[in-house]
C-alpha positions as CSV (number, residue, x, y, z in Angstrom):
1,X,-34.6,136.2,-47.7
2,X,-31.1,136.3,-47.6
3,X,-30.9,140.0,-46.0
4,X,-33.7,138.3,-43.3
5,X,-30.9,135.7,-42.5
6,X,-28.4,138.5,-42.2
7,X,-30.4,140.7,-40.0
8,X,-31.1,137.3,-37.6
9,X,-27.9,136.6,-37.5
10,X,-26.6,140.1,-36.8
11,X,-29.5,140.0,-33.7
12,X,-28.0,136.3,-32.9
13,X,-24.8,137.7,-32.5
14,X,-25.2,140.4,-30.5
15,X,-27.3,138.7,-27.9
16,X,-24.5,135.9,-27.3
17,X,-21.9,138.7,-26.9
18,X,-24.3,139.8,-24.3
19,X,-25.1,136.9,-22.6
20,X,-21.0,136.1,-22.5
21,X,-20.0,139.0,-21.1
22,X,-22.7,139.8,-18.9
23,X,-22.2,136.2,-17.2
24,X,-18.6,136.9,-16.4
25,X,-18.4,136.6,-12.4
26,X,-16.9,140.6,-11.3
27,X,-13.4,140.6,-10.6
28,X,-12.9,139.8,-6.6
29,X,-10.5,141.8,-4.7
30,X,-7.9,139.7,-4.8
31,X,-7.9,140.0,-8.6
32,X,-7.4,144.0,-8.3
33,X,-4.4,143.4,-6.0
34,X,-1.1,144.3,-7.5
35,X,1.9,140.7,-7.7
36,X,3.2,140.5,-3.8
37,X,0.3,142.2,-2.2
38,X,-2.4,141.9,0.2
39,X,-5.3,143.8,1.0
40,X,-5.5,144.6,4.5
41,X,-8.3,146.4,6.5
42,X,-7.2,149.4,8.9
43,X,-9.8,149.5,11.5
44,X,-11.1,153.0,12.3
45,X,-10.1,152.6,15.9
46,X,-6.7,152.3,14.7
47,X,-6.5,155.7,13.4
48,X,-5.4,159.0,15.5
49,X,-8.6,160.9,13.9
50,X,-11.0,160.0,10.9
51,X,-9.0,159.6,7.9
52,X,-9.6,161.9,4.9
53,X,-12.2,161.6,2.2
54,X,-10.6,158.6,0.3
55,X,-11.3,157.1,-3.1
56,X,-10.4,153.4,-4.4
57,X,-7.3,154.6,-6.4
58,X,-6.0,157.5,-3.7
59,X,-2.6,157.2,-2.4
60,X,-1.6,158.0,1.2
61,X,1.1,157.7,3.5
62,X,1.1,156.7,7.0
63,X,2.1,157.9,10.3
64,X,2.4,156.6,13.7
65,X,2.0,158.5,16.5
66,X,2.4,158.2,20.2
67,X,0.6,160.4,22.6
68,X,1.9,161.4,26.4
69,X,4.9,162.8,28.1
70,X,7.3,161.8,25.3
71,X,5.4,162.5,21.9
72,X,6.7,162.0,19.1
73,X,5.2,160.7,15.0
74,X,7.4,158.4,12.9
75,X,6.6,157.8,9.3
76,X,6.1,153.6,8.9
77,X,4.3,153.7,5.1
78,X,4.5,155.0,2.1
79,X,2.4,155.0,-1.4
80,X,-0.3,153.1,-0.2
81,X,-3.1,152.3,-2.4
82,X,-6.7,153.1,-1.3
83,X,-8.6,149.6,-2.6
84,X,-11.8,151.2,-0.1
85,X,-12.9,153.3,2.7
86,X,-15.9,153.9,5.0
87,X,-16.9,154.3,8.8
88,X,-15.4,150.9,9.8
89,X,-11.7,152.1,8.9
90,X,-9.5,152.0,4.9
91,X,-8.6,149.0,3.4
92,X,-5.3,149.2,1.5
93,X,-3.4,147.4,-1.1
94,X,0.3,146.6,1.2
95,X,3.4,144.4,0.3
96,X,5.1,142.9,3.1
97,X,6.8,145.7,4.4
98,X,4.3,148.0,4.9
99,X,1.8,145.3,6.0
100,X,4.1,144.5,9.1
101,X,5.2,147.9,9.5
102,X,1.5,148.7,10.1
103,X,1.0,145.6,12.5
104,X,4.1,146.7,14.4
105,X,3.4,150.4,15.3
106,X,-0.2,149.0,16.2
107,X,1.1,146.4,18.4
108,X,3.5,149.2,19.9
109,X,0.7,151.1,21.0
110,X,1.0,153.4,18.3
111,X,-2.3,155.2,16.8
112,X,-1.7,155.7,12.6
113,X,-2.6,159.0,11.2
114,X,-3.2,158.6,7.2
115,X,-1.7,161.6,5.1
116,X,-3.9,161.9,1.4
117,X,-1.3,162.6,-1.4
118,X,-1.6,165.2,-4.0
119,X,-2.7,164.5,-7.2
120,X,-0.3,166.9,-8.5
């Protein structure tokens, strides 16, 4: 009997670990931000061209560029932390700097170019 009570408890256990951590709510996004960041959304139509294959957890920098007589490409961000990418443009994880950085060249004018760091 007793190694019956074992075994039910045993089973007891297991399914209230399961039933705990399977009703956890997902972490949101603003839990898988970094202290003193945002996540901000770089439309597609603010890029120069498509951006590379990215991955949540890719790094890249950013350029901005303007086109015409004068030409010329500045670099405005650095290390920026791919939190998600598709069609509709990258969202990144920015501080403060690099978020208005990114709102001032686009307010310029300016089309950003996003450069995929190496690994390596």
């Amino acid at each position: 009997m007793a190694l019956i009570g074992s075994a039910l408890f045993a089973v007891a256990a297991a399914l209230s670990q399961t039933v705990m951590t399977s009703s956890a709510p997902p972490l949101g996004l603003a839990d898988q931000l970094g202290p003193a960041t945002w996540a901000m959304q770089i439309p597609a139509g603010w890029l120069a061209g498509p951006a590379p294959p990215l991955r949540p957890g890719d790094v890249i920098d950013v350029l901005a560029l303007r086109a015409g007589d004068k030409p010329y490409a500045v670099p405005i961000a650095y290390g920026l932390t791919v939190l998600g990418s598709n069609e509709r443009g990258v969202l990144l994880q920015v501080d403060e700097v690099d978020s208005s950085a990114l709102a001032s060249a686009r307010s310029g004018g300016l089309l950003l170019l996003a450069l995929l760091r190496s690994t390596r």
